[in-house]
DRENRO-672948 format. One line per 4 residues: number of its first residue (from 0); their letters; for each residue x, y, z of N, C-alpha, C. Coordinates in nm, 2 decimals. Layout:
residues N
NUM) A) X:Y:Z:X:Y:Z:X:Y:Z  ...
END
This chain:
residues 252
0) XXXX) 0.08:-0.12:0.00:0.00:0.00:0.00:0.09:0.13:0.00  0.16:0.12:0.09:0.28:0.24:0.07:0.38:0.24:-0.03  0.38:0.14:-0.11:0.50:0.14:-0.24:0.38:0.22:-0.34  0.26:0.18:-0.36:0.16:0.23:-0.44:0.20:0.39:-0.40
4) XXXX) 0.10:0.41:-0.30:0.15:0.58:-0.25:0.24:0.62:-0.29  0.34:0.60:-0.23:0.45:0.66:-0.33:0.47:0.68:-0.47  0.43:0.55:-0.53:0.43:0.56:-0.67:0.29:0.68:-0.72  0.22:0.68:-0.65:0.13:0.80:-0.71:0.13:0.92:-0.66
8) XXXX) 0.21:0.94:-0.56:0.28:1.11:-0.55:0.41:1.10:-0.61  0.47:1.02:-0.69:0.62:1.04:-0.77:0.52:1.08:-0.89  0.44:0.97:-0.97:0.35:1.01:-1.08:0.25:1.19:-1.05  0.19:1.22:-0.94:0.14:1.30:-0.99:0.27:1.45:-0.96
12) XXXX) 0.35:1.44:-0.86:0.46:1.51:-0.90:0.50:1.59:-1.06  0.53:1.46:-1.11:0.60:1.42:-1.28:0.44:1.52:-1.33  0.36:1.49:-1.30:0.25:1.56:-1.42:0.25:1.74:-1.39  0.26:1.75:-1.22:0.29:1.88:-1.17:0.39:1.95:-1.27
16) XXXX) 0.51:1.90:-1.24:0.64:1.98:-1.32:0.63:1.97:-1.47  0.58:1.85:-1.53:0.53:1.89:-1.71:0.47:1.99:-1.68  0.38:1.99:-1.66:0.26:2.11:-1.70:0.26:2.24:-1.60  0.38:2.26:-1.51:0.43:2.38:-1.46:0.53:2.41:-1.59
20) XXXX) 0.57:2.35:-1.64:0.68:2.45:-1.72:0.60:2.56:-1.88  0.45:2.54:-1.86:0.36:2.58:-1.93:0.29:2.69:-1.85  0.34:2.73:-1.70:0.31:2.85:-1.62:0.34:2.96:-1.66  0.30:3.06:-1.60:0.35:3.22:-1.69:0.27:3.26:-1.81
24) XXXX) 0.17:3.21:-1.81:0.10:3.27:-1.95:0.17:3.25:-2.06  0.29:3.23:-2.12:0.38:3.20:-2.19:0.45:3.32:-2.21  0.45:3.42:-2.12:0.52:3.53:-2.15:0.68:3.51:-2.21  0.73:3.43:-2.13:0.91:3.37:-2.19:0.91:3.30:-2.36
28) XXXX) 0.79:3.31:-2.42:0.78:3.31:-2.53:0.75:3.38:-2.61  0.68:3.47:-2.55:0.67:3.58:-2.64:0.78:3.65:-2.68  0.75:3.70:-2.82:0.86:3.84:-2.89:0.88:3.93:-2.80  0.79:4.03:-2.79:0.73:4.16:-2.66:0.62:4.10:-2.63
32) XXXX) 0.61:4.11:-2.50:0.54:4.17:-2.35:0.54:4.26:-2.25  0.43:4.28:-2.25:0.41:4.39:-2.15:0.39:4.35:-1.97  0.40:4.46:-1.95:0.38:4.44:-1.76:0.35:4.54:-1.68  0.36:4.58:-1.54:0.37:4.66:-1.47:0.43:4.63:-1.35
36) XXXX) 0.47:4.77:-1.29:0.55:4.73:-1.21:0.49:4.85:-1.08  0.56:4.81:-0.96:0.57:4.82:-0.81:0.71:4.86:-0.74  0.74:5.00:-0.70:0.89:5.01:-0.65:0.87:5.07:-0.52  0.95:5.02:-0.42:1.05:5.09:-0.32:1.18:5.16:-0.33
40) XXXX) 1.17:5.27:-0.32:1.31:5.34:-0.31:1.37:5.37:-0.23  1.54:5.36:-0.24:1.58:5.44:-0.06:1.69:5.51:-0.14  1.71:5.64:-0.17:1.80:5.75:-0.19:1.91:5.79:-0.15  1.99:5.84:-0.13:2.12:5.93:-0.09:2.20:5.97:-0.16
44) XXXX) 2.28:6.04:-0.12:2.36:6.14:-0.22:2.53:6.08:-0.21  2.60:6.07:-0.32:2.78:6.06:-0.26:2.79:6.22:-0.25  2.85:6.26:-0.15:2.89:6.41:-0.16:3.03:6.41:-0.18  3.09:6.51:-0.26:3.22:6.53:-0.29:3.21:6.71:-0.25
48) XXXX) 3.30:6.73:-0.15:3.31:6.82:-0.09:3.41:6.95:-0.17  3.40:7.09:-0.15:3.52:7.18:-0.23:3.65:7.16:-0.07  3.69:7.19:-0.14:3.89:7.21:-0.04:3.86:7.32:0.06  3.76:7.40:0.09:3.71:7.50:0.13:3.58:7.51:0.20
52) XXXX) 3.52:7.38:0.21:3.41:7.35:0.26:3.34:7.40:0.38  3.43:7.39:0.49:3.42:7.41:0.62:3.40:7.60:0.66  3.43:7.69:0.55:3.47:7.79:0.61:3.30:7.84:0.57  3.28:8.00:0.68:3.17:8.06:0.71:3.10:8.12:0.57
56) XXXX) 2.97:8.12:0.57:2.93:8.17:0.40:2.94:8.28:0.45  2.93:8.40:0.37:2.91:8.54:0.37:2.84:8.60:0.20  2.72:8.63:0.23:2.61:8.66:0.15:2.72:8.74:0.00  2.73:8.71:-0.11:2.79:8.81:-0.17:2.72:8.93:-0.22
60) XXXX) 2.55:8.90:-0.22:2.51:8.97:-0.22:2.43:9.09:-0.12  2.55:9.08:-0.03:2.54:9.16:0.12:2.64:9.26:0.08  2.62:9.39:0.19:2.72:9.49:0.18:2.91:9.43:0.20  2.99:9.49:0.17:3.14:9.46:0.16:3.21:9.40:0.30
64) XXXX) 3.12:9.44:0.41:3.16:9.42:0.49:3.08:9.35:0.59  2.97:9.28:0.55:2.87:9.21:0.59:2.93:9.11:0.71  2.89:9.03:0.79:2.94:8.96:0.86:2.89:8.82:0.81  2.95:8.74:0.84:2.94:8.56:0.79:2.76:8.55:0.86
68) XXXX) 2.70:8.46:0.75:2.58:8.43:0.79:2.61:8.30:0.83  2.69:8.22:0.86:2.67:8.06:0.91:2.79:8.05:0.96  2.80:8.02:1.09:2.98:7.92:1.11:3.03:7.87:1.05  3.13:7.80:1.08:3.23:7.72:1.04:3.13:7.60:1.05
72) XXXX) 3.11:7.47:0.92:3.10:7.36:0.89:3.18:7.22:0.94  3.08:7.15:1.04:3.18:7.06:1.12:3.18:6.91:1.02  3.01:6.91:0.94:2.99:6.81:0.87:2.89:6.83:0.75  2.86:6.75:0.65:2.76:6.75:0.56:2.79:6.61:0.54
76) XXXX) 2.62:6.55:0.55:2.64:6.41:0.53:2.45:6.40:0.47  2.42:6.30:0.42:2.30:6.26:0.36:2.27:6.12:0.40  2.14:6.16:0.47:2.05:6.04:0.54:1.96:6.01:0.41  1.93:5.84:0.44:1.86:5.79:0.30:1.74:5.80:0.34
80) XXXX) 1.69:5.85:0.21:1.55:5.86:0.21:1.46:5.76:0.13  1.31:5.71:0.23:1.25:5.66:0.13:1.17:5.72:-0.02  1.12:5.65:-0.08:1.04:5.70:-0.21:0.92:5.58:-0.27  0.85:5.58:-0.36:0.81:5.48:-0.42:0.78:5.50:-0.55
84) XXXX) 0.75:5.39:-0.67:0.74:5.45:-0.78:0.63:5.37:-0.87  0.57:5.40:-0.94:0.47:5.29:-1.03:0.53:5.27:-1.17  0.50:5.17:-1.26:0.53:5.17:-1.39:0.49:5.09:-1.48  0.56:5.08:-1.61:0.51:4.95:-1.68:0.65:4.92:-1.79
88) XXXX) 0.59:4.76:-1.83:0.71:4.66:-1.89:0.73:4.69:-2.00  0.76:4.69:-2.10:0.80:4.67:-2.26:0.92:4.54:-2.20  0.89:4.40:-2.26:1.02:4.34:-2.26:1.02:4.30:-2.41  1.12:4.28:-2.45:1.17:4.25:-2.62:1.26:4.07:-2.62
92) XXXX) 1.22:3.98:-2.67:1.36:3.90:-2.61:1.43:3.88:-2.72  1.55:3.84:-2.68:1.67:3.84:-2.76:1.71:3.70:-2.81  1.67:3.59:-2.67:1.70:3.46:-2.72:1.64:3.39:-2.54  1.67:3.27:-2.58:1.63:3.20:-2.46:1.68:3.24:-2.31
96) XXXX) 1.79:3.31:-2.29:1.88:3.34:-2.17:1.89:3.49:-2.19  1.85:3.59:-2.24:1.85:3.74:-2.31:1.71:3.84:-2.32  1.72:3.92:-2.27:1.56:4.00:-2.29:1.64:4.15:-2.31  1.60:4.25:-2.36:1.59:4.37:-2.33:1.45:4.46:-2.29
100) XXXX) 1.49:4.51:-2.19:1.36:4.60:-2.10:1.35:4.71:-2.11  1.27:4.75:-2.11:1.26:4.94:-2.10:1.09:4.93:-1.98  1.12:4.98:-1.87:1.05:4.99:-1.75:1.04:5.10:-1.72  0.93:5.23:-1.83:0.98:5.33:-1.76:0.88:5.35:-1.64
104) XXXX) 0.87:5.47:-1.51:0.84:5.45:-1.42:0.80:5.61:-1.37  0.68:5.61:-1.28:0.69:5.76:-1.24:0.75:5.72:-1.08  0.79:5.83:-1.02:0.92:5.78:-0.91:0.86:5.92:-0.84  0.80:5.92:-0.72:0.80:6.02:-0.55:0.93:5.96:-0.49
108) XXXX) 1.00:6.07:-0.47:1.14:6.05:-0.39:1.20:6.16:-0.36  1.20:6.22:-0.18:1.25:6.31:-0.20:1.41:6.29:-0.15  1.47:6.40:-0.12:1.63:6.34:-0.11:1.69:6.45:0.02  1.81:6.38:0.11:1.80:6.47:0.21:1.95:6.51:0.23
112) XXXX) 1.94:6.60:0.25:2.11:6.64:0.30:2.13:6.71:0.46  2.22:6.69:0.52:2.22:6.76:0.65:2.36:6.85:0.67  2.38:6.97:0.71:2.48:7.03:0.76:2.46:7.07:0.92  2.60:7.05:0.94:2.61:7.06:1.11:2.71:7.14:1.12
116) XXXX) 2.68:7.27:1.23:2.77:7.39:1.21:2.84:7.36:1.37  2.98:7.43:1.40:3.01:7.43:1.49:2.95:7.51:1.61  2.88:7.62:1.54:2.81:7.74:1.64:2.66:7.72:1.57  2.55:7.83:1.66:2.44:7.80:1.53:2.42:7.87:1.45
120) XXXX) 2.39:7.89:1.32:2.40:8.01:1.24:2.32:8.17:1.28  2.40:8.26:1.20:2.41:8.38:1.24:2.23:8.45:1.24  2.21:8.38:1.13:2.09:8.47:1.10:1.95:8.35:1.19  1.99:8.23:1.26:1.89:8.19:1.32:1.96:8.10:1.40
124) XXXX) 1.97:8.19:1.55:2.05:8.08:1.66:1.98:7.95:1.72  1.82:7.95:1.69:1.80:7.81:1.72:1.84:7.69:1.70  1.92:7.68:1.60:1.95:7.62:1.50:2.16:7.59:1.48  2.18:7.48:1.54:2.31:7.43:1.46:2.30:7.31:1.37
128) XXXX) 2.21:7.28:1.35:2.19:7.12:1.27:2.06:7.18:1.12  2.08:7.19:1.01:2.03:7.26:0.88:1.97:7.15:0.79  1.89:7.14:0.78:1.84:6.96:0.68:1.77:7.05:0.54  1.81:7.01:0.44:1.79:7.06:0.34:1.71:6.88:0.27
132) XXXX) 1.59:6.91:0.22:1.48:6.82:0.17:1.47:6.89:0.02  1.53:6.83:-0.08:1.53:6.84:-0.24:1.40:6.73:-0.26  1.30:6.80:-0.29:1.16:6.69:-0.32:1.15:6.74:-0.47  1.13:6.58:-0.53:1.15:6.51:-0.68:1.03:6.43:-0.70
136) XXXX) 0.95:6.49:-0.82:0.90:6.37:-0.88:0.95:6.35:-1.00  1.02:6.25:-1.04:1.09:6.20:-1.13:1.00:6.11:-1.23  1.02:6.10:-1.36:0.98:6.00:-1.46:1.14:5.94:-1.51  1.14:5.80:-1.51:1.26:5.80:-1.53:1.24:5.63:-1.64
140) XXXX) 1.32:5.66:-1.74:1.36:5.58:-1.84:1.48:5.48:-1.86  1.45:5.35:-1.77:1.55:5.27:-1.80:1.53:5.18:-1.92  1.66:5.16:-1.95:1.68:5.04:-2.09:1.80:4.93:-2.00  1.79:4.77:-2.01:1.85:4.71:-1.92:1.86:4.62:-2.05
144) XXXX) 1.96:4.50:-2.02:1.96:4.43:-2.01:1.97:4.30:-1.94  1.87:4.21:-1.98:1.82:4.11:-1.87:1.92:3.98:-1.91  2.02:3.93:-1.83:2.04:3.74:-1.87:2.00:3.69:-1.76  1.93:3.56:-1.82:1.86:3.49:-1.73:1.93:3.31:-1.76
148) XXXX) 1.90:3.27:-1.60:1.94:3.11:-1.61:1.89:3.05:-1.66  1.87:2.89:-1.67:1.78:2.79:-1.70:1.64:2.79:-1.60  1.57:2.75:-1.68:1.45:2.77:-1.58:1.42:2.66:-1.53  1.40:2.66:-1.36:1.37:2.53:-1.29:1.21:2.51:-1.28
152) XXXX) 1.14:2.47:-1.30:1.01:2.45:-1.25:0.96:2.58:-1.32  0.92:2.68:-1.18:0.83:2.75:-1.16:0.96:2.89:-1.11  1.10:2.86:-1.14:1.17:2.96:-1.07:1.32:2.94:-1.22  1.36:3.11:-1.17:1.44:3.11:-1.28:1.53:3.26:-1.21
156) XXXX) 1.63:3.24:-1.22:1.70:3.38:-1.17:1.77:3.48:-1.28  1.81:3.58:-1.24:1.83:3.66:-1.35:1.96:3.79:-1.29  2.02:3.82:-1.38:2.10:4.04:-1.33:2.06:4.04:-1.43  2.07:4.17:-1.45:2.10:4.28:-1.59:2.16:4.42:-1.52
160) XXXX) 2.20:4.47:-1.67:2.27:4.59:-1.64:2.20:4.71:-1.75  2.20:4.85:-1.76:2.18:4.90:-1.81:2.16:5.06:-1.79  2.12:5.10:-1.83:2.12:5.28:-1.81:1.99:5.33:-1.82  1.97:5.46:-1.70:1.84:5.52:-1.74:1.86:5.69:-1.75
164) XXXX) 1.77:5.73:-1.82:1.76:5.87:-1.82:1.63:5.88:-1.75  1.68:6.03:-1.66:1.59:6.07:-1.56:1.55:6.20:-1.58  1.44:6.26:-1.55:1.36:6.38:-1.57:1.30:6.44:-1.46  1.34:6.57:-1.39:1.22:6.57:-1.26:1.12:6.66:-1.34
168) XXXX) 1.00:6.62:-1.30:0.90:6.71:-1.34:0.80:6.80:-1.21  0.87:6.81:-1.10:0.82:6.87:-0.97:0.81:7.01:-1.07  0.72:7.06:-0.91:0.69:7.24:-1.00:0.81:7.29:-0.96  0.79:7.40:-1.01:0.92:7.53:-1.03:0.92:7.58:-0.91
172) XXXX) 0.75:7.62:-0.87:0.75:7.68:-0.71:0.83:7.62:-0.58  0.81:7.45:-0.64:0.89:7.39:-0.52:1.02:7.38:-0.46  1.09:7.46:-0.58:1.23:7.46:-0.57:1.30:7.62:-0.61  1.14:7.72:-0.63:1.22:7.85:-0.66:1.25:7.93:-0.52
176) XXXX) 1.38:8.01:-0.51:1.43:8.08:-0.42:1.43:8.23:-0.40  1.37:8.26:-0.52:1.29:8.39:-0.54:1.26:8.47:-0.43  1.29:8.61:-0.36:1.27:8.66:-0.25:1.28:8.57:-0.13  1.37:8.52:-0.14:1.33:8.41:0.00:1.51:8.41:0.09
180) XXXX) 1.45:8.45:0.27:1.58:8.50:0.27:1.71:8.33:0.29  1.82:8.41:0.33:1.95:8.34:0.29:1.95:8.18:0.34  1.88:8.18:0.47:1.90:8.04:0.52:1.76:7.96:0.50  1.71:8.00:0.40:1.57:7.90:0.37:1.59:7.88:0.23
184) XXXX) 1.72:7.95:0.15:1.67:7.89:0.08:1.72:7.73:0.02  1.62:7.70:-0.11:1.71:7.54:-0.10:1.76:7.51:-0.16  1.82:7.37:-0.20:1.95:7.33:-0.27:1.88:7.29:-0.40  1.91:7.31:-0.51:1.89:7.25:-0.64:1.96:7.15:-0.72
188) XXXX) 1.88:7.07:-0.75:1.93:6.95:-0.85:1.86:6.97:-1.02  1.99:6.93:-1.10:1.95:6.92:-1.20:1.86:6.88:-1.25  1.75:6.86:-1.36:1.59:6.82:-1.40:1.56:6.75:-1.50  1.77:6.69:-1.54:1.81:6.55:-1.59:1.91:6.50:-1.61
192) XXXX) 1.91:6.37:-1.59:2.05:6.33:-1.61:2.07:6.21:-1.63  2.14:6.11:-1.64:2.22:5.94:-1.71:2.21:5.89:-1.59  2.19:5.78:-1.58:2.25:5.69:-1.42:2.27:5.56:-1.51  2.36:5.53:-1.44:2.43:5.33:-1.48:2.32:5.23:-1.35
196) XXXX) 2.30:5.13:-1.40:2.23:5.04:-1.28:2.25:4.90:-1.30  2.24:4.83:-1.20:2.29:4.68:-1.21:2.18:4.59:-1.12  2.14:4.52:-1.13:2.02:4.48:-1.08:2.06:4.27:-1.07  2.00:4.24:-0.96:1.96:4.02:-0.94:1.79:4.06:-0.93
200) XXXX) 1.75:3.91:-0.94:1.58:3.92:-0.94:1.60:3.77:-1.00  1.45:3.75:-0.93:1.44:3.57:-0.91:1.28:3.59:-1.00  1.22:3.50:-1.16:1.10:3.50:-1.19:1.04:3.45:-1.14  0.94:3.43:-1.11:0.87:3.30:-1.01:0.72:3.29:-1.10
204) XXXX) 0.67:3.20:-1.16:0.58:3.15:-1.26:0.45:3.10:-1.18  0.39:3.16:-1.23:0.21:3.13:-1.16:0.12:3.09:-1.24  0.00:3.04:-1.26:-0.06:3.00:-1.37:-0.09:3.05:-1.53  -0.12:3.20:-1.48:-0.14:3.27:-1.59:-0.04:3.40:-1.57
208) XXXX) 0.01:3.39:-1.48:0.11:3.55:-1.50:0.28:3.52:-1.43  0.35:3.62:-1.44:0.46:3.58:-1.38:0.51:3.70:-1.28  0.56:3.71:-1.16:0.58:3.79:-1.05:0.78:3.78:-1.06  0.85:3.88:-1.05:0.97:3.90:-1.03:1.01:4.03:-0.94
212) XXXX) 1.05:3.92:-0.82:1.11:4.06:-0.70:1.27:4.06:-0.75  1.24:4.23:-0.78:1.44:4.26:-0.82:1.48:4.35:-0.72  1.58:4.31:-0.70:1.63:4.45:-0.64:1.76:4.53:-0.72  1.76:4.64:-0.75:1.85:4.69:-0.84:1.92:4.85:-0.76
216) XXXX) 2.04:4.86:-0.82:2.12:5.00:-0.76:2.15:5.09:-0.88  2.14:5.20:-0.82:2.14:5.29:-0.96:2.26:5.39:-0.94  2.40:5.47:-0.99:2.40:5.57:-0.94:2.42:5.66:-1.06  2.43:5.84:-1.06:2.38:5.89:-1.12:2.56:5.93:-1.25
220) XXXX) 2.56:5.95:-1.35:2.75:5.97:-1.39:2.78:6.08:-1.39  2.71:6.18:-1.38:2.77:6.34:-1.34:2.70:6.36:-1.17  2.76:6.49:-1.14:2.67:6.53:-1.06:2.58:6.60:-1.09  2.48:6.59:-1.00:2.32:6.62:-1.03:2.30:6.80:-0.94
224) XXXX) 2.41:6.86:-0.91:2.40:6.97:-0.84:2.43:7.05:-0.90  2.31:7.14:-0.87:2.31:7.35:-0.94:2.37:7.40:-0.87  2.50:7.44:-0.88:2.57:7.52:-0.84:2.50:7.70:-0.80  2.54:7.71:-0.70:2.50:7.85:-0.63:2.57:7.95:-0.55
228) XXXX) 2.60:8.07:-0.58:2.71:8.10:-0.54:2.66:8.19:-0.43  2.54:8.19:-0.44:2.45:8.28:-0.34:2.39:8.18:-0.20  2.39:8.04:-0.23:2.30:7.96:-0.14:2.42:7.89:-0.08  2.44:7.90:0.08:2.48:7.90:0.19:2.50:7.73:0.14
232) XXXX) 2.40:7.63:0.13:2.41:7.50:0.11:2.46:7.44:-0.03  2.50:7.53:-0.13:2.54:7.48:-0.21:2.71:7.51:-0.24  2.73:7.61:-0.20:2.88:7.65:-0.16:2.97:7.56:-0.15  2.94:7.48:-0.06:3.03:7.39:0.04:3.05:7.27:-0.10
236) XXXX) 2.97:7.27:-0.17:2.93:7.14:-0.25:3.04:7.16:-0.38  3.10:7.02:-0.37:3.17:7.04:-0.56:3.07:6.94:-0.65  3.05:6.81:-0.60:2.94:6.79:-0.66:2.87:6.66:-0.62  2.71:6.64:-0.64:2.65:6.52:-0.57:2.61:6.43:-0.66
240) XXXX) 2.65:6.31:-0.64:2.58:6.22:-0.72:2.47:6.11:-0.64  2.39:6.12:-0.74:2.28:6.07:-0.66:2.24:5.90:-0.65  2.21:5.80:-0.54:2.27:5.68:-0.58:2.10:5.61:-0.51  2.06:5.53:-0.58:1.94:5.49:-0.54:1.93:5.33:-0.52
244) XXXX) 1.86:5.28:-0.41:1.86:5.12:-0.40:1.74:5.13:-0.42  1.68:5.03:-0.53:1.53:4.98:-0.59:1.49:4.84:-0.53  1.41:4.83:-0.48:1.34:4.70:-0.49:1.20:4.72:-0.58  1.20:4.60:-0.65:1.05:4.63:-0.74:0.97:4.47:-0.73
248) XXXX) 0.87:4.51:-0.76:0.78:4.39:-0.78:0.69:4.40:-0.95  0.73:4.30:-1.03:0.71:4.32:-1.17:0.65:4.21:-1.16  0.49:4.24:-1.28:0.41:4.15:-1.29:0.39:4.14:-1.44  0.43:4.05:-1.51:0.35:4.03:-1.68:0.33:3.92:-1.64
END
């Protein structure tokens, strides 16, 4: 009775894995397919500091003899921030182990920087600790390439690498400095730019669709900072590149 048993969960096993490798809707055969997608973001900045960073701003657009509006600079450093983003698939394939993607995506992410002064600044002593919040909504345009392994069952792993161009489309108001005095106002980032990204992610095959959690890193190849010769927080800066950890959840 138990040799039987066995023999009919080895047999219905064998019929499971035939007719799982027909999971996925057949998307891994198709030419193009489409999808959508689901992202977590976490942000931060590499800062690359000028040789001169540390020393007191002084308004140049103040009288000749104005006094320093901020101390001396003990640090500038960038806490990660979250974001999230929506999107959708174009995949193209190339061959059995090969896809090319284009996932473009709309991306809420804002991004944070902090300076810490030795004293607290001149024009507002409550204050030695300054957090500057650059808020982005980004549309952003990646092109990847995907290689992927042999497919086991119902699972199949994968990297790719590839490049995206990025766009912020936030308002103007959100970031204009227009009448606004010296220590409010904020730091600007460019409104485009190139990033390189490299990405793992496992397919996982379901009856009629297929789910892939990736996680991918992006960082940006120039820096993304508007220089300012007037803004107290941009001074200090030579330049920021902006570096992002993605987790997504992709469904075709």
């Amino acid at each position: 009775m138990i040799k039987r048993l066995i023999i009919l969960i080895l047999l219905s096993t064998a019929c499971y894995t035939a007719d799982a490798q027909n999971w996925g809707g057949g998307v891994d055969e198709s030419d193009i397919h489409f999808g959508f997608t689901f992202q977590y973001i976490s942000s931060e900045y590499k800062i690359l500091k000028q040789a001169n960073w540390r020393q007191q701003f002084i308004d140049p657009t103040g009288p000749a003899n104005a006094a320093p509006v901020t101390d001396q600079l003990s640090s500038i450093s960038s806490k990660t921030s979250p974001g999230f983003g929506i999107g959708f698939v174009v995949n193209k394939r190339i061959n059995e182990h090969s896809d090319l993607r284009f996932t473009p995506s709309l991306v809420f992410n804002d991004r944070l920087l902090t300076y810490e002064y030795t004293t607290p600044a001149v024009y507002n002593k409550a204050f030695s600790v300054m957090e500057q919040k650059v808020q982005s909504t980004m549309v952003d345009f990646p092109l990847d390439v995907k290689l992927k392994s042999d497919r086991r069952n119902n699972f199949r792993a994968y990297v790719l690498a590839g490049a995206k161009y990025s766009m912020d489309i936030a308002s103007k108001k959100k970031t204009s400095n227009a009448g606004v005095p010296v220590l409010e106002k904020l730091l600007s980032n460019k409104k485009n730019f190139i990033s390189y990204e490299a990405g793992i992610g496992f397919d996982l095959y379901f009856e009629y669709f297929k789910m892939s959690p990736e996680l991918k890193w992006s960082q940006s190849f120039k820096s993304i900072l508007t220089s300012d010769a007037t803004n107290p927080y941009s001074v200090p800066l030579d330049k920021l590149m902006l570096r992002h950890v993605t987790f997504s959840l992709y469904f075709e």
